[in-house]
N, C-alpha and C positions, 0 to 999 in steps of 0.2 A: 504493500500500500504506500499510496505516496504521502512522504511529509505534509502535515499541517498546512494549506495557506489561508483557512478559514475561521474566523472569530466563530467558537461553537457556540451553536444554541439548540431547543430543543431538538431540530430538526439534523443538527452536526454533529458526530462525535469523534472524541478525541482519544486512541488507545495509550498506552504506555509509552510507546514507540515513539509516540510525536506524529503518528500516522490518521490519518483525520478520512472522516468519509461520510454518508446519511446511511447504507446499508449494515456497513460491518460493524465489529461490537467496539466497546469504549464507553467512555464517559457524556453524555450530552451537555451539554452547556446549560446554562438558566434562561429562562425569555426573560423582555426586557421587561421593566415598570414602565419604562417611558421611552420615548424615543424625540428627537428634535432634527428636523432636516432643517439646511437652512442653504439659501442659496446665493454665493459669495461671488458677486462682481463687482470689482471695483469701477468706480466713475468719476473721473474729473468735470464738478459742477462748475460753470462760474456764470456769471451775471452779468451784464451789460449798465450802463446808468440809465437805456431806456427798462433795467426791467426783464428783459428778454434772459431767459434760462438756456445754456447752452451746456448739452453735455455730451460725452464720450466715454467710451469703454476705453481703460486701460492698462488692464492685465487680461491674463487669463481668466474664465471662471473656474469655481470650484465649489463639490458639497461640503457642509460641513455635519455634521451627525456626532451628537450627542445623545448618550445612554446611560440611561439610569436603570439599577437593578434593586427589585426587592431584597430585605435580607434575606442572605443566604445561608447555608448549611453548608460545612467544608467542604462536602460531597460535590455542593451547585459553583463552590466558590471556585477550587482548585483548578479547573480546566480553561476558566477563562484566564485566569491568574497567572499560571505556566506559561499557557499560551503567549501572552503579551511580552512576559519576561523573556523566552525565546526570540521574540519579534526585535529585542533595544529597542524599543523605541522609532525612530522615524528609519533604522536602518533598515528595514526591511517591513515591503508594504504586505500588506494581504484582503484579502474579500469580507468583507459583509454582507449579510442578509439581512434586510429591512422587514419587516415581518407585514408591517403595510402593504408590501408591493411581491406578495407570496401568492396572490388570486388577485384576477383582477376583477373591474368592474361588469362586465358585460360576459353571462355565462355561457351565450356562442363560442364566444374568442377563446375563454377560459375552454371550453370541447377542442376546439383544433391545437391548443397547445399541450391540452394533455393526452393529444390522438398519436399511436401507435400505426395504426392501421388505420388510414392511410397516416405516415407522418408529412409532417409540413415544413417546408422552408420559408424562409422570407427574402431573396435576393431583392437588392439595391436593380433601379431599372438605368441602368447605367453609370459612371461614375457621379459621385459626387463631390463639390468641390469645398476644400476648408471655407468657413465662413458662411457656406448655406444655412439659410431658415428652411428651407421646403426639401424634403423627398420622397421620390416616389417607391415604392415595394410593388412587386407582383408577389402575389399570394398559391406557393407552387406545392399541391399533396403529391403525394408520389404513387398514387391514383385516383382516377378519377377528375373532380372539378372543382374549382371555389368560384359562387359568384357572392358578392360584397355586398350586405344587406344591414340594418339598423343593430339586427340584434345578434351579429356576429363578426364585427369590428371592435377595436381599440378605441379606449374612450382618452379623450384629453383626461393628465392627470398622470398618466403613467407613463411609469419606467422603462427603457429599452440603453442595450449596450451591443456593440461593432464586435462579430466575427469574420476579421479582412486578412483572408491566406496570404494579402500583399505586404500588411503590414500588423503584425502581431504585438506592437507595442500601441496599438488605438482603444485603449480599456474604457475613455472615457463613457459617463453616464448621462443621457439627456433624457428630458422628461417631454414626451406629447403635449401640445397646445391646441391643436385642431385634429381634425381628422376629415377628408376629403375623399367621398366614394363615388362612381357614375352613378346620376342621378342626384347626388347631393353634393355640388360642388358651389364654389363659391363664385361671385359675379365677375367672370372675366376670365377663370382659368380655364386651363386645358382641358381638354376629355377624356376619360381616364378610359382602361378598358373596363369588364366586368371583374376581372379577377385582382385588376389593385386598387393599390389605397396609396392617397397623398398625405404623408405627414408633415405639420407645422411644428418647428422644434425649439427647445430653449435648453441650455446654450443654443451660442449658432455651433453649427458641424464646428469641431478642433485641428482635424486632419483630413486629405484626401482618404474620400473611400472607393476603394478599385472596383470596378462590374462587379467582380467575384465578392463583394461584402454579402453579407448577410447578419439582417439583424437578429437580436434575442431580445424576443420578449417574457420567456417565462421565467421567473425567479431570478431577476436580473441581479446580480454581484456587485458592487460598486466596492473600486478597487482603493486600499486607504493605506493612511500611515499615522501614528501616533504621534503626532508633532513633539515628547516630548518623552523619554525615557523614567521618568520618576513616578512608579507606581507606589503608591499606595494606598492602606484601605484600614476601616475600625471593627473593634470587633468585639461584643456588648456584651453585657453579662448572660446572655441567654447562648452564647456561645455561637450567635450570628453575625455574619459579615455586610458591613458596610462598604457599598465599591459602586463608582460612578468610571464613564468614560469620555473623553474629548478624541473625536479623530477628526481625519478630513483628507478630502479626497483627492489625491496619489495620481500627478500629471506629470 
């Protein structure tokens, strides 16, 4: 099994080994108490004397995710605690799972992402270029048909991350703002066929995505780092663990 690169949680387990996985045996992690996304672009505002607001992107963006955990029992506490300590700190990034974005909204969509038979791809309908707001997906089972209907689409709101055999360092995570299908398009765009869908995205795109991209939408990873090696945590008379998290997300 392969090493760790995921923050366990119920759904993840962590064996002795360091060897991490959702099937095989180990420790699970705890779910969270809380969770906090938070969405970090910086902008230079300035103002003019008539008044006039003028502003610019200028950095990269990035998520920021904060985790707060019930107390815990050494049993819930130890795995994520290891885990992290292996990690130092910002040396070494690894995946979370946001447990928000584990199902999505719409239980069509949610059917073709957990279909087997047929399974589904999502290729990119041509390159896309750094800096895009819009892309387009065809929606490809590997039998049969998809045609793109209300209640078996991606709703704005959700999460999706880049599988690009071109470039394997494009982890970044963006989140849906629209969703554009034939017959439901907006005043002035293109035509879509029946089988895709136009997504509106935020971020804009970070990297070129080559033809061959494909996206993931199911239980999407957003890839992080610890900004800060100094863990620790309280631990009360009832012999439970107090422990919070700051990460943020790994460009």
């Amino acid at each position: 099994m392969a090493l760790a690169n995921r923050l366990p949680d119920p759904y993840y387990k962590l064996d002795t080994s360091g060897a991490g996985s959702e099937t095989g045996s180990g420790d699970a992690g705890p779910g969270f108490a809380n969770v906090k996304l938070t969405s970090d672009q910086k902008m230079a505002v300035t103002r003019t004397n008539s008044q006039r607001v003028i502003a610019r992107a200028i950095a990269g963006h990035k998520w920021n995710i904060d985790i707060g955990y019930h107390p815990m029992t050494r049993s819930e506490f130890d795995p994520v605690y290891t885990f992290l300590l292996q990690q130092r700190g910002p040396l070494t990034p690894f995946f979370v799972s946001l447990p928000q974005y584990r199902t999505v909204k719409n239980s069509g969509w949610q059917t073709i992402l957990n279909s087997s038979s047929p399974s589904y791809t999502f290729p990119v309908t041509g390159s896309v270029a750094a800096g895009a707001t819009q892309l387009t997906i065809t929606v490809t089972p590997s039998s049969g048909s998809y045609t793109a209907a209300s209640t078996n689409i991606p709703k704005p709101g959700e999460l999706f991350t880049v599988n690009d055999s071109d470039n394997s360092n494009h982890t970044k995570a963006y989140m849906i703002t629209m969703v554009e299908r034939n017959g439901d398009l907006q005043a002035g765009s293109a035509a879509l066929n029946a089988n895709q869908l136009r997504l509106t995205v935020n971020p804009p795109i970070t990297k070129l995505i080559s033809a061959n991209g494909l996206l993931v939408f199911k239980e999407p990873l957003i890839k992080t780092i610890a900004p800060t090696a100094v863990r620790e945590y309280s631990l009360n008379t009832e012999n439970l663990y107090s422990f919070s998290l700051k990460l943020e997300e790994y460009l």
